[in-house]
N, C-alpha and C positions, 0 to 999 in steps of 0.2 A: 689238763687240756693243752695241746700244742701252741704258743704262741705265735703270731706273724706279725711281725712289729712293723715289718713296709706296707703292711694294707693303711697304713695311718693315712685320713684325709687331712684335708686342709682345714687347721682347727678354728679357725675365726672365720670361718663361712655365717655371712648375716642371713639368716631364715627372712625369705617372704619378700626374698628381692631377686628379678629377673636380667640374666645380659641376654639380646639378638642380635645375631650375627646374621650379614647380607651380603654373603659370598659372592663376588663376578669375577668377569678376566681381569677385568683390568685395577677394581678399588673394591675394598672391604667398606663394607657401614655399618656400623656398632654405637647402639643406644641401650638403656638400663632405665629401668622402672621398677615400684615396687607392685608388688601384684595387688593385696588388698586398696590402694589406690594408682591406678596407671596415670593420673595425672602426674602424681609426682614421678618424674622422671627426669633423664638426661639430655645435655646435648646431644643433635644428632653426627658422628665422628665418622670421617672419610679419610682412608686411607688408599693412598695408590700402593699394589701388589702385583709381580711378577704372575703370570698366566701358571707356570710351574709350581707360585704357592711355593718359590726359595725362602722367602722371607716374610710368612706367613703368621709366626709366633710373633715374630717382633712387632707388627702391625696392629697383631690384636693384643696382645699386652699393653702398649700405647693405648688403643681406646677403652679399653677395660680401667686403666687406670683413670685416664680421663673421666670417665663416665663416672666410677667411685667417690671422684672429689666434686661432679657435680652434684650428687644423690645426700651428699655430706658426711660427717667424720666418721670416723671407724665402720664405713659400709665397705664389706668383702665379697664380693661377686664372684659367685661356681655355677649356679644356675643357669643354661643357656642354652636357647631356641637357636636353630642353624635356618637359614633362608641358602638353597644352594641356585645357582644362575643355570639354564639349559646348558652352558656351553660345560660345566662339567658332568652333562647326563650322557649315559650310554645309546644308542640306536634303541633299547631295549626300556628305557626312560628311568634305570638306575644309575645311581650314581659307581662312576669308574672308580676301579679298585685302587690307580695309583693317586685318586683324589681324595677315598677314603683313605688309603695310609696315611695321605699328607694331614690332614685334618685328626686324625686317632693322633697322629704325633701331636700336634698342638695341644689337642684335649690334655695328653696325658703331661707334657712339657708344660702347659700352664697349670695343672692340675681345675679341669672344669669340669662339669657332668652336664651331661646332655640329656636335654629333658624331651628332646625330641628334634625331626627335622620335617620341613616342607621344600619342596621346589617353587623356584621363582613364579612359576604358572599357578601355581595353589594357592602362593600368596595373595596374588593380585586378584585371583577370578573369587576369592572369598567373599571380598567387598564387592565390586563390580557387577558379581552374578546377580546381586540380588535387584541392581536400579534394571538390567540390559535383558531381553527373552534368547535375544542373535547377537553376538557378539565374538567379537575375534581381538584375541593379544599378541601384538607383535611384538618382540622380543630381538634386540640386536647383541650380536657375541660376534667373535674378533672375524669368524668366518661366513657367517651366513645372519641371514633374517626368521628368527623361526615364528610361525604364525599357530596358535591354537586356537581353535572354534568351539564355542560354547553355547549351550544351553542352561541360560540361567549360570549355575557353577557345575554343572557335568557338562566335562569335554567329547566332543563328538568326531574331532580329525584333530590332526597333529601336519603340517607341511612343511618346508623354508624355504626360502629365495635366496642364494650364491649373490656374493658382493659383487657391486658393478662401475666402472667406472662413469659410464653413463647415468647422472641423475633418472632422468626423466625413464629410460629404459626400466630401474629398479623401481621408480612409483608406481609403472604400468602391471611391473609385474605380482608387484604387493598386492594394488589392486584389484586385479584380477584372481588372485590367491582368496580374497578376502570378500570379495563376491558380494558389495555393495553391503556388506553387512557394520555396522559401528566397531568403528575400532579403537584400540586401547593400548598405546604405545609407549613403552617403554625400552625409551631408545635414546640414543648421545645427542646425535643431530638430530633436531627437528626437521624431516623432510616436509616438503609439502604433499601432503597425501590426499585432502581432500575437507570441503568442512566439518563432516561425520568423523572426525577425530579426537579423542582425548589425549591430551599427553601426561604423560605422569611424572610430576615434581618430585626431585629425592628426596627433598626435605618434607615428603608426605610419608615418608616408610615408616617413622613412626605410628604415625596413626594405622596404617595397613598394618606391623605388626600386633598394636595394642585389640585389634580387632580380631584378630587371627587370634593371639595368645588368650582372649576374654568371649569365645565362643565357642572355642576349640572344645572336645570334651574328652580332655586327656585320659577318662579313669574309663572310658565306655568300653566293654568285653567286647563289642563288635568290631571295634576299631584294630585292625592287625597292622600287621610289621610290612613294608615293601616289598611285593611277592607274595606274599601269601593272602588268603582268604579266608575268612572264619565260614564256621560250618554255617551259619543264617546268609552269609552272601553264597553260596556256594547253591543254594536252593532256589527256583527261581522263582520272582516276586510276582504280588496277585498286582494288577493295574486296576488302579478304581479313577472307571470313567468318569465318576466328578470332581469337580474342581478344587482341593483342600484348600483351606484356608490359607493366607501369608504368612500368618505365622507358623503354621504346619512346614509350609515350602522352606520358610529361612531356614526353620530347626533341621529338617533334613539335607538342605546342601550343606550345612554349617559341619554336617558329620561327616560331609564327604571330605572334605580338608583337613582334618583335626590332627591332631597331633604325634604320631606314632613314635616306636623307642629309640629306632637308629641304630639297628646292630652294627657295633665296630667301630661308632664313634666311640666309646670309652664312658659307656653308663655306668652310674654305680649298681643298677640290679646285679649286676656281673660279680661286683666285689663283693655283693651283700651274699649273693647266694654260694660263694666261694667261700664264704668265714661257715656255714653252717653247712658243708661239703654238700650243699646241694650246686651241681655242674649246670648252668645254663646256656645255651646255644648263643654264641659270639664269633663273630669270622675270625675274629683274633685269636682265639682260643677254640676251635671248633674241635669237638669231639669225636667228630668221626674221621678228621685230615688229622687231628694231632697223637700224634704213636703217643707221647711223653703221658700225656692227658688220658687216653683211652686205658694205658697200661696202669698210670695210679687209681683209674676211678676203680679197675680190677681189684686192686692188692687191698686197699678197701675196705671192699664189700667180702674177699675172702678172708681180712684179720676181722672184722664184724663176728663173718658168719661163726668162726674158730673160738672166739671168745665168750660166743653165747652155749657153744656147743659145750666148753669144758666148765663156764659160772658154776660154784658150788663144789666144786669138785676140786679135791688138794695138787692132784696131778697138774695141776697150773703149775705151782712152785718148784715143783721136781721137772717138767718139761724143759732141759735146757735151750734144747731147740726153739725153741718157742722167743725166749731171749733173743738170740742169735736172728730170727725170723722179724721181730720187734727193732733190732738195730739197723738190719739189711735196709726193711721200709721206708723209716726214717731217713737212713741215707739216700735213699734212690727218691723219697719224698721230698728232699732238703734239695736235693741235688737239682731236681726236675723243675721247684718253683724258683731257687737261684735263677736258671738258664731262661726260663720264661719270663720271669717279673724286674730280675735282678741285674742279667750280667748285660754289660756294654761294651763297646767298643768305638773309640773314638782316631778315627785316620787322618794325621797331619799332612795335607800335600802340599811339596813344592813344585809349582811350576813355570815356566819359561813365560816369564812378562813384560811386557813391552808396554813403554809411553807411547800414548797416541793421543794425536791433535791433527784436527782437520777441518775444514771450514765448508759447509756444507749449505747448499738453497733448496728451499721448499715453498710451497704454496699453503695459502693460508686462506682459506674459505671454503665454498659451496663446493663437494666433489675434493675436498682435499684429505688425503686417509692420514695427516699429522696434525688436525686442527678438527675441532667440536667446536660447538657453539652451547653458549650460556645466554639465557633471557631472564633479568627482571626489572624489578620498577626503582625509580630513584624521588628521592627531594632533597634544593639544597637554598641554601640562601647568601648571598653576599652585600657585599657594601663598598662605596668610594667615596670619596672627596670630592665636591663640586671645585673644579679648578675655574671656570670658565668667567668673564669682566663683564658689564654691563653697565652703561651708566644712564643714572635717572636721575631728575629735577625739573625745574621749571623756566621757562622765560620771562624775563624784564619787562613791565611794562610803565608806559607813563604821555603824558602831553608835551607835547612842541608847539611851537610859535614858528609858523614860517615866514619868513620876510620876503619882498621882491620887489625891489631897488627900479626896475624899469618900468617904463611909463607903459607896459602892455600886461595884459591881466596871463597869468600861469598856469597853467590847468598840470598838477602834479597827481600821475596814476597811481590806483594801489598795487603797492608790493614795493613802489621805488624804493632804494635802499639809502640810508643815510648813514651816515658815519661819522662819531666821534674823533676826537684829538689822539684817541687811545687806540685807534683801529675799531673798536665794538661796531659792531655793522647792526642796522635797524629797518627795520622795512613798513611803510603805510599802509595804514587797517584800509584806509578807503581812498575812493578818486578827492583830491580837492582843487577848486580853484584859488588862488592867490590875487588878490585886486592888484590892480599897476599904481605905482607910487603918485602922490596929487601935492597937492597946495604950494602956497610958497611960505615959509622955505621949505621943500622939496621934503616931504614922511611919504615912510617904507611903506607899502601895500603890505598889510599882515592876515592872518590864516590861522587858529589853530585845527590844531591834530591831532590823532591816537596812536603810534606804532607800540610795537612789540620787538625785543631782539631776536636776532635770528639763531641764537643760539643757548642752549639751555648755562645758567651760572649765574655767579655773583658781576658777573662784569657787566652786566647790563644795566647794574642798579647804579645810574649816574646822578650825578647832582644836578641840583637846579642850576640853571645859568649857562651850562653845557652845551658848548657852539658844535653842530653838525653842519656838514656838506656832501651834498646831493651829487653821485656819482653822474658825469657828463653836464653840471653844469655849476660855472663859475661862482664863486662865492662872492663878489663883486656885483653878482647880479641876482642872484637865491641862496639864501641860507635858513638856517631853524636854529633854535635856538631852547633847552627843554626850558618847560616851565613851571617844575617839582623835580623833588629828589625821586627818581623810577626806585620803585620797588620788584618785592615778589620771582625777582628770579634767586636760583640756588640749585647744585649740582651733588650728586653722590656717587661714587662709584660702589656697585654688590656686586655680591657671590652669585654664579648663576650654572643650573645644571646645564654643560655644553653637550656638543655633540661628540667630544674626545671623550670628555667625561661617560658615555654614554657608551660610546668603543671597548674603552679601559671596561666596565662593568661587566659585556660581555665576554671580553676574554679571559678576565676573573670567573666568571661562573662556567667557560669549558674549561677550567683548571681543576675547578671543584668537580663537575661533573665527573671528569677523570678519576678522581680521590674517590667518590662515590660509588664506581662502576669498580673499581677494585678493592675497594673496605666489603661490598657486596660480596664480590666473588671469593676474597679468605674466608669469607664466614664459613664457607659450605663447600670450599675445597682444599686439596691438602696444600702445604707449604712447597713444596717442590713444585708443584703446577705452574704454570706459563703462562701468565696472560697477555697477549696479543694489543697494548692498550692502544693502537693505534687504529683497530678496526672496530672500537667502540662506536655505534651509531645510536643516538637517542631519537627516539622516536616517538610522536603524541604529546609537545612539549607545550608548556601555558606556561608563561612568562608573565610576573605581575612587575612594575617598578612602580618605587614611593611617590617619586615627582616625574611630570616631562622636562623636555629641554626647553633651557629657557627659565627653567621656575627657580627663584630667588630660594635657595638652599645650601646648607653647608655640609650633609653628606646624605647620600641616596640610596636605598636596600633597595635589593631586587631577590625574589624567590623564584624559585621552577622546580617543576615537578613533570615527571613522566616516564616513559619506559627505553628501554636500553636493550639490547644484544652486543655480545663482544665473542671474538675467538679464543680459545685456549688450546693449552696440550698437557699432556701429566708428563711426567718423568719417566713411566715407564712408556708411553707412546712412542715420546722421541728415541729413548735409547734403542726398543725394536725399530722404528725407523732407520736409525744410525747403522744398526746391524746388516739389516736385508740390505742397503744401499752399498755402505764402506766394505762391512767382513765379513766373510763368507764361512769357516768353520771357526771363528772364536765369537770369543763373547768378551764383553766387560768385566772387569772385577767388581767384586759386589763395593759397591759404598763408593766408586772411583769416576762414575761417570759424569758429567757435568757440562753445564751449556750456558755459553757465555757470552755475553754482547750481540745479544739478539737484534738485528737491525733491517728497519723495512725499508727495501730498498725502491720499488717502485709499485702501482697497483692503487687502486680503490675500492669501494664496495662495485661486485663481490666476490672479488679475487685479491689476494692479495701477496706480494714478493718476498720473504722474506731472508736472510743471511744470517749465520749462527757458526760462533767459532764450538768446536768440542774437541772437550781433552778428556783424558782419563787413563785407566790402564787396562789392556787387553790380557788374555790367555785365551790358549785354543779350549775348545768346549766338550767340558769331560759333563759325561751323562752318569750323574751322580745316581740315576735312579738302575740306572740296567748295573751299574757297577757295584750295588748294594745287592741285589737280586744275586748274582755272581757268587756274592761273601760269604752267604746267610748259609752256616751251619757248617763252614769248613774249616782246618786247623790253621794258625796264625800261617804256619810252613806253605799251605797249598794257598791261605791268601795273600802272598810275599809274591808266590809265584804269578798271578791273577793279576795285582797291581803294575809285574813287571813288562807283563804284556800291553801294558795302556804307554801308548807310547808321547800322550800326550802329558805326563808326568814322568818329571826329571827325579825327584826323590820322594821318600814318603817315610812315615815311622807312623805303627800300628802299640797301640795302647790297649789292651782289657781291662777293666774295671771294675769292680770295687778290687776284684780277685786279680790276680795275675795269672790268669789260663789261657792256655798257648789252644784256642776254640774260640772262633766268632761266635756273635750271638746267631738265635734261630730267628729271628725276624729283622725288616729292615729299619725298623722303627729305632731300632736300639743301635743301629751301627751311624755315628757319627762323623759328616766328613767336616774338616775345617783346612783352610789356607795359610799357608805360612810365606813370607817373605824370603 
C-alpha cells in the first residue's frame, strides 16, 4: 500500500481535552477545559488581533499555550470549538471566504482540528434563550451595531444600527430597533440603553462556551453543515397546539445551536477519509472546482476497475503496458498531492520604510471611538502612623491661709488668681471673707482656703509654707500663705489620631485604589492595552477607619470597598486610530508601533484630553491577500513579473519549497509573505 508519511498528526495530542476559540475584530479569547470535567479548566486569555487576522497564529498559539500550562503538565491541545464574531459573517450569515482562509491557515499552521464552529449570536442566544420568551442580542463590531430577535433560541429578524457620533441619537435608534423588547448586549461601551438591559462580562464566555460545548449534540444525523439542510428539516413540521414540557423546549432549542463540522477549517474527517481514498467534500479540496482532484479520483477507479478485470489471469505479468500505466499514476499521483499538501512558497519583500514619530490628542470618554470603558468592584485596606501631640494630666491642689494686715475685713472672689515665688498661678474654689486685723499688739485677720492650679503639672504641687500674692493687691496688706505640701497634679504628653494623620490615610488609600483598579484590569486584558488611570472614578464606596481623631493610638487601618469604572484602549485601537488620522495609504510595520508618555492634559469626568507621543516604522500598504490570489498557480517567471508591477515594493526574492520548482503553489494558504529590512 502506498505510504503518505505528511498525513502525520500531532503525536502528543491529549484525548478528552477541549481549546475555544472567540473570534472578534478587535481580541481573540481562548480558554481549555477538559470534557469529561469542564470544571477543570483554564484561564480565561485575551488577546488583542488585527481586524485582517495578520497576526492571528501568533495570538492563539500564545493562549493555547497558556491555557496547557494551566490545565497542567504534558496537556497538548488540537481539539477546538471556533466562536466566530458577526463582523466576519457574510450578508448571507456565512462566514467570508478570506476569513475562512485566514483561519484554515492557522488550523493547519498550528496543526488543530476543528471540532466544529458556531456564530457569536448562537453562542449567546444558547444560554439566554432559555431564561427570555422576547428577546434581542445586540452585538457591536468595528462598523455597525447588529441586533438579533429571538424566540426563546430561534431567531426571527436579523437588523443593525450604522455608528454614530451622537450618543443619544445611537440609543434611540437601538431602541427603537429592539422594540421595547429585553435586551442582551454584548458590546465594548456600556451605553446607556435602558433598565431592561443585560450586559455580558467576558470573563462569563467560559461558562457560555462550557454550556454550548455540554448540550451541544455533536453526533446528531439531523444536525447539518452551514447551508445545507437534512432531509427531516427539509419536510415541513406538524405544530402540536399544546404546551411541551421545559424540558422538551431546552432539548430542542439546545439542537438548534449545536455543533456542526466547518467545512474548510481543516477537519481531520478530511484527512481520515483521504488515507482510505474515500474523497470528502472540503472547500479546500472541492471536487468538483479541483481539475488535480477530479482527474486522480478518475485514474483510480479506472486502475481498480483494470485490475479486477484481469485478477487471475497471467496476462498481468506479460502486459507491459500495464507497468508503464502503474508508473504514469504514481507520478501524476505524487505529483498532484506534493502541489496540494506539500509545495510552498515563501516571498521575502523589501520595502521603502520610514521612521515615524508624532504627537498626537484625543479624547477619552463618553462618544470617544479610541477609548472603551471597563467596570468592576475593588477592596483595599491601608495603615499610618498617628503623628499628632496631646497632653493629659491633672491639677494641683491644696489649702492656703490668707492674711489681711488692715483693720477692714476683705471679701476675696472665686477664681482670684494667686501666685507663687515661682510664677505657678492658682485660682479660689470659692468667695471668702478675710476679718481685719484686731488686738494689741496688732494679729493679721486670717482665712483659710481651697484653690486649685490653673494649670495641668507637677508645678503646682508646692510646699507648705509657700508665700503667694493676690494679682492687684499689695502684699503689705493681703497675702496666703499654703498650709500643706499641694498635691495630685501631673502632666503627660500622648500619641493622638490628628486630622493630618487622617488626610495622609486617605490619600494612601487613592494610591491603593489606583493599584487596585489596574491589578483588575491585567487580569482580563492584554499587556499592550492602555489604561486611562486618570479617569478611574470609584463609586458606592464604605470607608471603615480603626480609630477617630483625637483617640490616643499609635497606628490606624482604614478599609474600603466598592465599585470602579476606568477608560482603556488596546493596541490595535490606537494604531487604526493613528492610521485614519496621520496615513493615508501606509500602514505600520508589524511589531514597530508604540505609544508613549501618555499624558492628560485637561478634562474631567466625562470627557477627557489626552496627549500621546507615537513612534514606529511605516511602509506603504501592500494588500497581501489580492497579491496572493494574483500568484496562486503561476510560474516563478510570470510571478517575478506580478510582483514587479507592485510598485509599492522596492525588492523581493521568491523561494519554493521543500522542491525548488520554478511553479507557485495552487492555493493562497501556502504562499508565504514575510519582510525583510
Amino acid at each position: 500500500m502506498l505510504s503518505i508519511p505528511f498525513f502525520h498528526r500531532k503525536s502528543r495530542k491529549t484525548v478528552g481535552y477541549a481549546f475555544m476559540l472567540f473570534l472578534t475584530d478587535a481580541k481573540v479569547f481562548g480558554f481549555a477545559f477538559e470534557e469529561a470535567h469542564p470544571d477543570h479548566r483554564s484561564m480565561l486569555y485575551v488577546e488583542p488581533v488585527d481586524s485582517y487576522l495578520k497576526d492571528l497564529a501568533d495570538k492563539v498559539e500564545l493562549a493555547i499555550t497558556n491555557c496547557e500550562k494551566d490545565l497542567g503538565k504534558d496537556i497538548y491541545l488540537q481539539d477546538t470549538v471556533l466562536v466566530v464574531s458577526s463582523f466576519f459573517l457574510s450578508e448571507s450569515g456565512t462566514v467570508k471566504e478570506d476569513t475562512r482562509k485566514a483561519i484554515a491557515h492557522v488550523f493547519k499552521e498550528l496543526d488543530l482540528t476543528n471540532l466544529g464552529y458556531v456564530t457569536s449570536a448562537e453562542f449567546f442566544s444558547a444560554q439566554y434563550g432559555e431564561k427570555h420568551a422576547h428577546w434581542v442580542l445586540l452585538e457591536e463590531t468595528a462598523y455597525d451595531f447588529k441586533l438579533y430577535s429571538y424566540t426563546h433560541t430561534q431567531q426571527t429578524n436579523a437588523t443593525s444600527v450604522a455608528r454614530m457620533q451622537d450618543e443619544e441619537e445611537l440609543r434611540s435608534s437601538i431602541l427603537e430597533q429592539a422594540q421595547k423588547k429585553h435586551i442582551v448586549a454584548w458590546i465594548q461601551n456600556q451605553l446607556t440603553l435602558s433598565s431592561n438591559v443585560t450586559y455580558i462580562n467576558p470573563q462569563d464566555i467560559p461558562d457560555y462556551g462550557i454550556y454550548i460545548y455540554t448540550h451541544a449534540n455533536v453526533n446528531d444525523a439531523t444536525i447539518a453543515t452551514p447551508g445545507a439542510l437534512s432531509e427531516e428539516e427539509k419536510e415541513p413540521k406538524k405544530i402540536d397546539t399544546k404546551r411541551e414540557s421545559d424540558t422538551q423546549n431546552m432539548q430542542e432549542d439546545i439542537l438548534l445551536v449545536a455543533l456542526p463540522s466547518a467545512p474548510g477549517f481543516g477537519d481531520d474527517n478530511t484527512i481520515a477519509a483521504m488515507e482510505t481514498n474515500n474523497f470528502v467534500e472540503n472547500p479546500m479540496t472541492d471536487t468538483k472546482n479541483n481539475v488535480f482532484t477530479t482527474r486522480i479520483s478518475s485514474v483510480f477507479a479506472g486502475f481498480k476497475e483494470r485490475i479486477t478485470d484481469v485478477t487471475g489471469s497471467t496476462t498481468i505479468l506479460r502486459s507491459w503496458w500495464l507497468y508503464a500505466m502503474l508508473g504514469a499514476l504514481l507520478i501524476i499521483a505524487s505529483t498532484v498531492l506534493y502541489f496540494v499538501f506539500l509545495h510552498n512558497a515563501t516571498i521575502t519583500l523589501v520595502t521603502n520604510k520610514e521612521n515615524f514619530s508624532t504627537t498626537i490628542s484625543f479624547l477619552v470618554g463618553k462618544g470617544s471611538t479610541v477609548s472603551r470603558i471597563y467596570t468592576g468592584s475593588y477592596t483595599l485596606s491601608t495603615q499610618t502612623s498617628s503623628t499628632g501631640e496631646d497632653v493629659i494630666g491633672e491639677k494641683a491642689k491644696g489649702v492656703i491661709t490668707l492674711y489681711n494686715r488692715t483693720f477692714e475685713t476683705k471679701n476675696i472672689a472665686a477664681g482670684t488668681e494667686l501666685i507663687d515665688t515661682k510664677g505657678t498661678v492658682f485660682t479660689l474654689d470659692e468667695d471668702v471673707a478675710i476679718a481685719s486685723a484686731s488686738g494689741v499688739p496688732v494679729q493679721d485677720g486670717k482665712r483659710p482656703a481651697d484653690v486649685i492650679a490653673q494649670s495641668v503639672g507637677t508645678d503646682g504641687n508646692i510646699e507648705k509654707n509657700s508665700k503667694l500674692t493676690i494679682d492687684g493687691l499689695s502684699q503689705t496688706e493681703v497675702y496666703a500663705v499654703s498650709s500643706e505640701d499641694f498635691s495630685g497634679g501631673f502632666k503627660k504628653i500622648v500619641i493622638v489620631f490628628s486630622d493630618e494623620d487622617k488626610k495622609k490615610l486617605d490619600s494612601l488609600a487613592k494610591q491603593a485604589f489606583l493599584r487596585e483598579v489596574k491589578t483588575a484590569f491585567r487580569k482580563v486584558h492584554a499587556s499592550d492595552d492602555i489604561v486611562f488611570e486618570q479617569t478611574a472614578v470609584a463609586q458606592d464606596v464604605h470607608k471603615d477607619y480603626s480609630a477617630k481623631v483625637g483617640d490616643e493610638v499609635r497606628t490606624v487601618n482604614m478599609s474600603e470597598k466598592g465599585s470602579f469604572s476606568v477608560y482603556y484602549t488596546s493596541d490595535a485601537q490606537s494604531r487604526t486610530y493613528v492610521q485614519r488620522q496621520k496615513l493615508k495609504d501606509k500602514e505600520f510595520v508589524k511589531d514597530t508601533f508604540s505609544i508613549q508618555k501618555t499624558k492628560l492634559e485637561e478634562g474631567k469626568s466625562p470627557s477627557w484630553s489626552y496627549s500621546a507621543i507615537i513612534n514606529g516604522k511605516i511602509q506603504k500598504f501592500i494588500d497581501r491577500s489580492s497579491i496572493g490570489q494574483k500568484l496562486i498557480g503561476k510560474t516563478v517567471a510570470s510571478a517575478r513579473v506580478i510582483l514587479n508591477g507592485e510598485h509599492t515594493i522596492t525588492s523581493y526574492s521568491i523561494k519554493t519549497h521543500p522542491l525548488p520548482l520554478p511553479i507557485m503553489p495552487f492555493s493562497t494558504s501556502h504562499i508565504i509573505f514575510q519582510f525583510s529590512d
